[in-house]
C-alpha positions, 0 to 999 in steps of 0.5 A: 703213908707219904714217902718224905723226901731227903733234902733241905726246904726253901725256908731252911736254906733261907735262914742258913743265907740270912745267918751267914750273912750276919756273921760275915758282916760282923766278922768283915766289920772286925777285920775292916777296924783292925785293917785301918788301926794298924794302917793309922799305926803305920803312918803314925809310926813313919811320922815318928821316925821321920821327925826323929832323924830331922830332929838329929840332924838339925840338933846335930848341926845347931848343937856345932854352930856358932851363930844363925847367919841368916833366917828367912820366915814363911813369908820369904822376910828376913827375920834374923833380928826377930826372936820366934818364926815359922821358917822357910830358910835358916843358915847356920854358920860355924867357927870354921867359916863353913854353913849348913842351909836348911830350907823347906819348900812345900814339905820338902825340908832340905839340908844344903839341897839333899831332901831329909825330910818329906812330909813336914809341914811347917818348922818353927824356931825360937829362942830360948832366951828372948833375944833376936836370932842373931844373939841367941845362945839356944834356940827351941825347934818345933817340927810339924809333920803331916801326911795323908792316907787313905782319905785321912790326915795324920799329924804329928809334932815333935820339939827340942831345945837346942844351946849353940856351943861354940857361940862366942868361941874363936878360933885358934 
């Protein structure tokens, strides 16, 4: 009678490699899905956030003026007797002769030189009732954000629309 010896075949060990590598693979491809939902999340999420404080903001601000004083498109055009642009430079001026300038430069949106936002893309703002921006009683602002992350763009796009309440107040 032959003495078997203890031990494991080359054919077992061959076989315990190849399954293990299988679960390995699908329990690296779950883990890699989940990795780049909550990445996407992430920056989705700081877009939101983003936009909400812009949005506050300039609603704050226009929500106070008494008047666009000066608009400025994309194309660095005066476009203050224009009803609908994409902006580069808006002047807002209230009763107390005081302004608030909001220009975007590349995707940087600044308010009188401090940066409140760093990833917009472009700003769009019209008036809500079809006159030029210098007799507007309200305008609708249409923020477009963007970012890149991990070899992908994520976007997002927020508006509100916003009535001058101090259009055509004096001062007392």
């Amino acid at each position: 009678m032959k003495k078997r010896k203890k031990g494991f075949t080359i054919i077992e060990l061959l076989l315990v490699l190849a399954l293990s590598a299988v679960v390995l693979g699908v329990v690296f491809s779950f883990f890699l899905s989940n990795t780049r939902t909550i990445n996407a999340t992430g920056v989705n999420s700081d877009l939101q956030e983003e936009a909400q404080d812009i949005t506050e903001k300039i609603t704050k601000d226009l929500m106070e003026a008494e008047s666009i004083r000066d608009i400025i498109n994309s194309d660095s055009v005066d476009v203050l007797t224009r009803n609908s642009c994409d902006i580069s430079r808006v002047e807002i001026g209230f009763l107390t002769a005081e302004s608030v300038t909001y220009l975007l430069s590349g995707s940087n949106l600044t308010k009188n030189g401090e940066v409140i936002g760093k990833d917009v893309e472009s700003l769009n703002v019209e008036t809500l009732d079809g006159r030029s921006f210098s007799q507007t009683k309200g305008v609708k602002i249409t923020i477009n954000l963007s970012k890149d992350f991990a070899n992908e763009t994520y976007a997002y796009k927020t508006s509100t629309n916003i009535i001058f309440r101090n259009k055509g107040a004096t001062t007392m």
